[in-house]
C-alpha positions as a Markdown table, in Angstrom:
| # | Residue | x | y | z |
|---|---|---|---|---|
| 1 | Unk | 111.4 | 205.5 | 98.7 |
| 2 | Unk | 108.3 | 203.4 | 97.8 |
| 3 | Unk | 105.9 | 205.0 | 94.9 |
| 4 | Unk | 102.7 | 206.3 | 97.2 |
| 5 | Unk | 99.9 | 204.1 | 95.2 |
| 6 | Unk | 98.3 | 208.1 | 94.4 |
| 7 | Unk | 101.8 | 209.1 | 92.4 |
| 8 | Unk | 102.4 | 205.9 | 90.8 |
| 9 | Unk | 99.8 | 206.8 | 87.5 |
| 10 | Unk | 102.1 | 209.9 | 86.9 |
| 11 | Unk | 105.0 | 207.3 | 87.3 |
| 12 | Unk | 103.5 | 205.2 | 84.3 |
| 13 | Unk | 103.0 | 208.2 | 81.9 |
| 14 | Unk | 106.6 | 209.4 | 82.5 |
| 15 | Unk | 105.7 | 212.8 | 84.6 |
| 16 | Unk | 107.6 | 211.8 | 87.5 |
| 17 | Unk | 111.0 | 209.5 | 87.0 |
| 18 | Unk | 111.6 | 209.2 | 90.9 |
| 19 | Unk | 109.6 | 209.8 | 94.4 |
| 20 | Unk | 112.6 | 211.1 | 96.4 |
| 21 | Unk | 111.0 | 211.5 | 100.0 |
| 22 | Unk | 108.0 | 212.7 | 101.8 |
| 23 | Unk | 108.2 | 216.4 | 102.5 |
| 24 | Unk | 105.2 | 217.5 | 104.9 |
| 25 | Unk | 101.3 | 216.6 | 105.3 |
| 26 | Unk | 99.1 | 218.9 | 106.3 |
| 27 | Unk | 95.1 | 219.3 | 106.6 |
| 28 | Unk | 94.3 | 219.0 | 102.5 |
| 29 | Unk | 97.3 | 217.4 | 101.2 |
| 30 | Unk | 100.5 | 215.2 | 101.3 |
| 31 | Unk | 103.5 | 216.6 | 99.4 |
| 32 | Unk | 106.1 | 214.9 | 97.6 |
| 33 | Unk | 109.9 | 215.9 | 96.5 |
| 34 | Unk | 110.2 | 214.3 | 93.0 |
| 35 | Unk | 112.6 | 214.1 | 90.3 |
| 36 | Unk | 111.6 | 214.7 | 87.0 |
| 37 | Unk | 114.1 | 214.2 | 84.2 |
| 38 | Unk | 116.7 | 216.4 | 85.5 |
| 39 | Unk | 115.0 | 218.4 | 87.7 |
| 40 | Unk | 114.0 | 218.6 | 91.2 |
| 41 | Unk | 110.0 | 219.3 | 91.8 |
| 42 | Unk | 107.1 | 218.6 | 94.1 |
| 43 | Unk | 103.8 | 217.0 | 94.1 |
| 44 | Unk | 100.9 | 217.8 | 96.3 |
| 45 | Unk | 98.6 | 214.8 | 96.6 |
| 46 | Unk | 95.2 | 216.2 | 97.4 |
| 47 | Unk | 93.6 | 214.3 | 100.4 |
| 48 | Unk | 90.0 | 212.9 | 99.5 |
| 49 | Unk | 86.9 | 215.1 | 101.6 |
| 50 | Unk | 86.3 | 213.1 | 103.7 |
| 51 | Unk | 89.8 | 213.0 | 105.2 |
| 52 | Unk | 90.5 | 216.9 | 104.4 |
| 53 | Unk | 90.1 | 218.4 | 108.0 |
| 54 | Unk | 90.0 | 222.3 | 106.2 |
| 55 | Unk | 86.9 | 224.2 | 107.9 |
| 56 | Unk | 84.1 | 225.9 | 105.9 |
| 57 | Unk | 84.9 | 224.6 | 102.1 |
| 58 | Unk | 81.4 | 225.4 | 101.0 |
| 59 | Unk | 81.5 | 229.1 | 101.7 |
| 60 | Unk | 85.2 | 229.1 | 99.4 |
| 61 | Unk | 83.2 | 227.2 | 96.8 |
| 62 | Unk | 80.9 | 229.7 | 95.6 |
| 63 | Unk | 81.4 | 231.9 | 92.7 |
| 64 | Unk | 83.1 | 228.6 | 91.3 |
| 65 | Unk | 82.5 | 227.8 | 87.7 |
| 66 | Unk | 81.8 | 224.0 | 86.6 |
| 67 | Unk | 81.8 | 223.8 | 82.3 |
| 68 | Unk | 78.0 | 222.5 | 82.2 |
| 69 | Unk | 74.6 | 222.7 | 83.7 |
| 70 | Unk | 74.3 | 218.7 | 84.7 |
| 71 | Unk | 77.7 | 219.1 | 86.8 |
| 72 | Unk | 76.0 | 222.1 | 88.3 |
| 73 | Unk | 72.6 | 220.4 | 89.5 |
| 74 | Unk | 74.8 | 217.3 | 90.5 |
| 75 | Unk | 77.2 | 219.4 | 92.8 |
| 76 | Unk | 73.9 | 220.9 | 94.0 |
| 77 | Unk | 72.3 | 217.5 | 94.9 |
| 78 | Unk | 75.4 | 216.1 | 96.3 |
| 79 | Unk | 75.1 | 212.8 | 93.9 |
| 80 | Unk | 78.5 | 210.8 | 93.8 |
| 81 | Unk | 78.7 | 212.4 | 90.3 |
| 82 | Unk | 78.2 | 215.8 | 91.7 |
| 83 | Unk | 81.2 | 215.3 | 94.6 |
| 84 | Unk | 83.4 | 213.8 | 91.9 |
| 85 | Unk | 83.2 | 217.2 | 90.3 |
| 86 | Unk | 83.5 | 219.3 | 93.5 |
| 87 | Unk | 86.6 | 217.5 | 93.7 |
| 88 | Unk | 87.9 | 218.5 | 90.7 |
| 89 | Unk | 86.5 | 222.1 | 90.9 |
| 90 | Unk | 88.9 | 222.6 | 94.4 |
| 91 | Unk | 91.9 | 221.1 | 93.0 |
| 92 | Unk | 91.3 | 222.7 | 89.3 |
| 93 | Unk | 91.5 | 226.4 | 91.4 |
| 94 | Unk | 94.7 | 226.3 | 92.9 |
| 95 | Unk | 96.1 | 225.3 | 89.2 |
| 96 | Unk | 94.1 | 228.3 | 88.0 |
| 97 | Unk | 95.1 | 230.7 | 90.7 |
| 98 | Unk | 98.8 | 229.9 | 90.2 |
| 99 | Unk | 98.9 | 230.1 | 86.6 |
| 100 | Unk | 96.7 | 233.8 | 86.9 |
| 101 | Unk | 98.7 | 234.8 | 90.0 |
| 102 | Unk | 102.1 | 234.1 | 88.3 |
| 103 | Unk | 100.5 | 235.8 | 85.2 |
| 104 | Unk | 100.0 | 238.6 | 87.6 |
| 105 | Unk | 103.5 | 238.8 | 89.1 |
| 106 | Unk | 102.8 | 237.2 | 92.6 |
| 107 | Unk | 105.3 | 235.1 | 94.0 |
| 108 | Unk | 104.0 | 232.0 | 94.0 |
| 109 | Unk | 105.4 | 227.9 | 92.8 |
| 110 | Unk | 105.2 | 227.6 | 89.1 |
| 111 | Unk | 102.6 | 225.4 | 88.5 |
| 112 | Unk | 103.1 | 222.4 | 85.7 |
| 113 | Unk | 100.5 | 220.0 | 85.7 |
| 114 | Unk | 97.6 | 218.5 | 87.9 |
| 115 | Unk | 97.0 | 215.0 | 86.6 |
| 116 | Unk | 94.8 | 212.3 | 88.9 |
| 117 | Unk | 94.6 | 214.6 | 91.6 |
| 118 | Unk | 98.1 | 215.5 | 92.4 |
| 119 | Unk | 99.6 | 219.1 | 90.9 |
| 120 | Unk | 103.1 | 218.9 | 90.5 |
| 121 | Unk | 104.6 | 222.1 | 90.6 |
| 122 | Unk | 108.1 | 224.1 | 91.7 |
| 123 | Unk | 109.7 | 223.2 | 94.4 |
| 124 | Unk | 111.3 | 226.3 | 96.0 |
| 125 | Unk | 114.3 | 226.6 | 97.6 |
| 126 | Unk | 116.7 | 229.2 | 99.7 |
| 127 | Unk | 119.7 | 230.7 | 98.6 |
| 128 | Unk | 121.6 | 227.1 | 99.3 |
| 129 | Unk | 119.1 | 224.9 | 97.3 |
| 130 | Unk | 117.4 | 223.3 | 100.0 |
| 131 | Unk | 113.6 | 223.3 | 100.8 |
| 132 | Unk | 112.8 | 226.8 | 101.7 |
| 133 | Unk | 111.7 | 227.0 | 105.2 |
| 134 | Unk | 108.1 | 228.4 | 106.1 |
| 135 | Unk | 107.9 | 232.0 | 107.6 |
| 136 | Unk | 107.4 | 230.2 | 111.0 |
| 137 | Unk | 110.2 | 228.5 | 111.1 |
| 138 | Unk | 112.2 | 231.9 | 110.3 |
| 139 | Unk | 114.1 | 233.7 | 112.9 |
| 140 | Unk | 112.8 | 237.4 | 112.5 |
| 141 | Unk | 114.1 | 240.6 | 114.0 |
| 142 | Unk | 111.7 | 243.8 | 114.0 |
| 143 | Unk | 113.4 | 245.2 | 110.9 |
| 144 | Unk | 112.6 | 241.8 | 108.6 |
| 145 | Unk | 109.1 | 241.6 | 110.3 |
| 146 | Unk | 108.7 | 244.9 | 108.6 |
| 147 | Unk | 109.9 | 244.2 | 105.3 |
| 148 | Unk | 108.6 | 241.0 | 104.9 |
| 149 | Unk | 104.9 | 242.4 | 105.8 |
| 150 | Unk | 105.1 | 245.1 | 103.5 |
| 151 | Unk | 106.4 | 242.9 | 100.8 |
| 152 | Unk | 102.9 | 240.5 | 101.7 |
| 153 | Unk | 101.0 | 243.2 | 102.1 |
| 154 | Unk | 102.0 | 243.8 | 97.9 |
| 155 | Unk | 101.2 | 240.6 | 96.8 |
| 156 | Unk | 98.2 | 240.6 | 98.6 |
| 157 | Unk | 97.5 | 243.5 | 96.5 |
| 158 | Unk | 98.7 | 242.4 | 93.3 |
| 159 | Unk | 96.3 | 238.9 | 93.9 |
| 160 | Unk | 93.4 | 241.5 | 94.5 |
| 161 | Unk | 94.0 | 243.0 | 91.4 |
| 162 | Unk | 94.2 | 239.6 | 89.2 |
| 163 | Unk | 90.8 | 239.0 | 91.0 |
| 164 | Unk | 92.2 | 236.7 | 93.6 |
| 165 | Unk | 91.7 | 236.1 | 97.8 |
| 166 | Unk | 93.7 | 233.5 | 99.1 |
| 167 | Unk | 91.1 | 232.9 | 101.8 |
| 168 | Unk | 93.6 | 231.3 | 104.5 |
| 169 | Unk | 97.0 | 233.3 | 104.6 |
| 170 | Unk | 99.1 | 232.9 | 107.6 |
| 171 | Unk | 102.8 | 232.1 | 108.4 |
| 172 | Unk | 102.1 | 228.5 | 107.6 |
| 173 | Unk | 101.4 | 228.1 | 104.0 |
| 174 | Unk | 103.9 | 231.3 | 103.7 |
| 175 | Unk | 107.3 | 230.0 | 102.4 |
| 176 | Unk | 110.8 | 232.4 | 102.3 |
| 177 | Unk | 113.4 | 231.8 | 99.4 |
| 178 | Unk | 116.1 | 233.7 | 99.2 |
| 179 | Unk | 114.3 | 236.7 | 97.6 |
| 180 | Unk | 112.1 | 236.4 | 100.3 |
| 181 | Unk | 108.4 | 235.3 | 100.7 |
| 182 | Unk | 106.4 | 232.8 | 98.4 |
| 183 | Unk | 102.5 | 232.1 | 98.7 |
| 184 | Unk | 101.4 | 228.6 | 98.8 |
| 185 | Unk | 98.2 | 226.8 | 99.2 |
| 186 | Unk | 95.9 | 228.0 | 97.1 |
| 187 | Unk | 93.0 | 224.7 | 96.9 |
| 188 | Unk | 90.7 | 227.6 | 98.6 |
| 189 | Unk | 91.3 | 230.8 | 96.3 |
| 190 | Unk | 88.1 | 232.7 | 96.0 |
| 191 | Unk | 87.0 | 235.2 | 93.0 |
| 192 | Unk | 86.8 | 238.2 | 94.6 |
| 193 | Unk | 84.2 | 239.4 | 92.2 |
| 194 | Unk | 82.1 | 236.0 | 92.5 |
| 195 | Unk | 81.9 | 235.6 | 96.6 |
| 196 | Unk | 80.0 | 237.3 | 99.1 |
| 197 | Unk | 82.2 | 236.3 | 102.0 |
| 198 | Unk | 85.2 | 237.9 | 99.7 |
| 199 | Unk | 85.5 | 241.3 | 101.8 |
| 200 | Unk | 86.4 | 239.7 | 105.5 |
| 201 | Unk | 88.2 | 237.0 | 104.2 |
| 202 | Unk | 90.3 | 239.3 | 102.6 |
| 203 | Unk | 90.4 | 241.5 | 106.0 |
| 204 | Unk | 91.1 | 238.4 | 107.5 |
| 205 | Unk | 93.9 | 237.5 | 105.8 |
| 206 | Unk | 95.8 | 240.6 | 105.9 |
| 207 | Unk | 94.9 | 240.8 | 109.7 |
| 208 | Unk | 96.6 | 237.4 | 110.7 |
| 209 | Unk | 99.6 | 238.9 | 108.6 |
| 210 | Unk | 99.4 | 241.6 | 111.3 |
| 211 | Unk | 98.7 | 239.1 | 113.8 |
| 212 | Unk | 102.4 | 236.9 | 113.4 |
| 213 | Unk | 104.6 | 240.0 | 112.5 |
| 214 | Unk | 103.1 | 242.4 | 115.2 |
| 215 | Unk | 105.0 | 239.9 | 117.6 |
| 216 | Unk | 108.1 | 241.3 | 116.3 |
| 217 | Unk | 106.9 | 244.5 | 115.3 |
| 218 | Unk | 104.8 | 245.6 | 117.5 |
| 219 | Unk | 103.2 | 248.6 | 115.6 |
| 220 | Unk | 101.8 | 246.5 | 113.1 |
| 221 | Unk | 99.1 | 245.2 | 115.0 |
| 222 | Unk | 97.9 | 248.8 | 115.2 |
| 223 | Unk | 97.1 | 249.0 | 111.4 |
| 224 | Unk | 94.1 | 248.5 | 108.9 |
| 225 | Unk | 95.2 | 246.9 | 106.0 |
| 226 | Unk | 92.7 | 245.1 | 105.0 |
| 227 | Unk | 89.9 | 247.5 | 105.1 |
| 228 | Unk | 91.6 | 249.9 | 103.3 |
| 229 | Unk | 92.8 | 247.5 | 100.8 |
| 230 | Unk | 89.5 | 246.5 | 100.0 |
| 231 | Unk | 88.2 | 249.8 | 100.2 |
| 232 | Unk | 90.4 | 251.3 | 97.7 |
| 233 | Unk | 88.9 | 247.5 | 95.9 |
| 234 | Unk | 85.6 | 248.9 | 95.9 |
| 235 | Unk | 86.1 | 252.1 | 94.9 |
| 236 | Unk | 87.7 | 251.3 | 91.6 |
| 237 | Unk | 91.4 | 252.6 | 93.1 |
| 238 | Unk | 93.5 | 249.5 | 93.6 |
| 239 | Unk | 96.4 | 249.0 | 91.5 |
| 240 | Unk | 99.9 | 247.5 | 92.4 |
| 241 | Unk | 101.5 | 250.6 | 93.5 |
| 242 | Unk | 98.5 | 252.2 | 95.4 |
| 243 | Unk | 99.9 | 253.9 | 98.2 |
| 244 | Unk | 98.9 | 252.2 | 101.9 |
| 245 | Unk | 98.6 | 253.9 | 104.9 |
| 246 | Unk | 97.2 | 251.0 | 107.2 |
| 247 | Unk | 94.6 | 253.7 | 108.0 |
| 248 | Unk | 91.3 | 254.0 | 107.0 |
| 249 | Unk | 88.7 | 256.5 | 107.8 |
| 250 | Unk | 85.0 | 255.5 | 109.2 |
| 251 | Unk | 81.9 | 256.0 | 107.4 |
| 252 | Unk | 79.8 | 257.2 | 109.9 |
| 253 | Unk | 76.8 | 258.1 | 107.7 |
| 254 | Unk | 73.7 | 256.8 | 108.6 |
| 255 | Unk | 73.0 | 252.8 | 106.9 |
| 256 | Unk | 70.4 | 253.1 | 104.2 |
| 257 | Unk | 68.2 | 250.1 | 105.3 |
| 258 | Unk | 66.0 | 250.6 | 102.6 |
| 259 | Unk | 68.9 | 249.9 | 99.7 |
| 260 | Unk | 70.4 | 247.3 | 102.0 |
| 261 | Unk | 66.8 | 245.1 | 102.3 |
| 262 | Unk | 66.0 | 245.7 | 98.1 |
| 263 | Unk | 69.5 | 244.3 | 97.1 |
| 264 | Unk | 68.5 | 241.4 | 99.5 |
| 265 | Unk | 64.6 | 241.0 | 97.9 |
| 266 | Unk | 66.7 | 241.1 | 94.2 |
| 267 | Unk | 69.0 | 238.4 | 95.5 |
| 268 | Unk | 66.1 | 236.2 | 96.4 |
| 269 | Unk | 64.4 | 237.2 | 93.1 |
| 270 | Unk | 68.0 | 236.1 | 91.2 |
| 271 | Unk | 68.1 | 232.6 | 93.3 |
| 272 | Unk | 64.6 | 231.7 | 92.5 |
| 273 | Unk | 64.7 | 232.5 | 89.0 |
| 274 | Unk | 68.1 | 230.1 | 89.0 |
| 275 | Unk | 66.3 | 227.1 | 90.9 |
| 276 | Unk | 63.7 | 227.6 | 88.2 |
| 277 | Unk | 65.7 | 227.2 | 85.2 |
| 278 | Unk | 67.5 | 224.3 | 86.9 |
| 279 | Unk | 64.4 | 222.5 | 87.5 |
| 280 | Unk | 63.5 | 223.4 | 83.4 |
| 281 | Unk | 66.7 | 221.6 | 82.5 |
């Protein structure tokens, strides 16, 4: 096919020998199968902002680290500057994310490079070399919905552990190989550590796992994953094997308003005192 006019620079520097065929387009990005040298990969073309339709990208931003102060107050004031490097920050974290969730043990692609906006990365495949399919295209009995949400359930664990939410896991960006499933699309990847909105997007990750598999497995649905998960989080307990019951007990002590509004005054303090120091700069 015709060289997209966003892959051709990777053409010219001899990262990409041949554009083979479009494979899907979806909300952030356009992806590519390629041929590079001898070997068969993808590439993910971001799509620019303004034509991304994926909801609520400020609240996945924060926590996000830019190298200097000036890109910081630009991102802030929303110069052309300052989007240019927002830019770069969301495609820079799903490069990070796969590199530290590989690192980690996760099944996700292997990541290679991200050059001009386009990550080119594995391209997995099933047990006959072709494409692998995405859990929704899967035919699933009650006895592979099981395994293959208890086999999410750990790598949504072991991405915890590395410090890592994926922020919009469902069956779609889900892909099975023949070792089963891979995670993909990671552009939104939140420090768990670094966001406040960390906990339910967490909780509501796991429970859209529970959402698609209960429909096979009906008992599924009935389960708590994600608040114990994070709980155990929390509490300093998780590690990979941490046993999961999908049950969680409730607090039912009494909220201490008191510590709740103080940690809200020193959070006000902490944002003042970092406008301040902008403004200083």
């Amino acid at each position: 096919m015709k060289t997209p006019k966003r892959l051709q620079p990777l053409v010219e520097e001899g990262l990409i020998d041949e554009v083979i065929r479009q494979l899907m387009s979806g909300k952030e990005a356009t992806v590519y199968v390629v041929r590079c040298g001898d070997e068969i990969r993808c590439a993910k073309v971001y799509k620019e902002a303004n034509q991304r339709s994926f909801r609520q990208a400020a609240s996945y931003q924060e926590g996000r680290k830019v190298r200097n102060s000036r890109q910081a107050r630009a991102m802030e004031k929303g110069t052309r500057y300052g989007r240019k490097m927002q830019e770069e920050v969301w495609q820079n974290a799903e490069v990070d994310a796969l590199y530290r969730l590989a690192a980690a043990g996760v099944r996700v692609p292997k990541p290679y490079i991200c050059f001009e906006g386009v990550l080119l990365m594995e391209l997995v495949t099933d047990a006959t070399g072709q494409v692998a399919p995405r859990l929704n295209d899967v035919a699933l009995t009650a006895q592979k919905a099981v395994e293959y949400h208890h086999a999410l359930l750990r790598q949504v664990v072991l991405m915890l552990c590395a410090g890592v939410i994926h922020g919009d896991l469902s069956e779609y960006n889900i892909l099975v190989d023949a070792d089963g499933p891979v995670i993909i699309d990671l552009p939104q990847a939140i420090n768990a550590a670094g966001n406040t909105e960390a906990a339910p997007m967490l909780e509501r990750d796991v429970a859209n796992l529970a959402t698609y598999f209960g429909q096979f497995a009906p008992h599924i649905s009935d389960t708590q994953y994600g608040k114990e998960i994070w709980k155990l989080y929390v509490d300093g307990l998780l590690n990979p094997d941490a046993a999961l019951t999908g049950r969680i007990a409730l607090n039912k002590r009494p909220a201490d308003v008191g510590a709740v509004l103080h940690e809200i005054e020193l959070a006000r303090r902490e944002e003042e005192e970092r406008l301040r120091r902008l403004q200083e700069m």
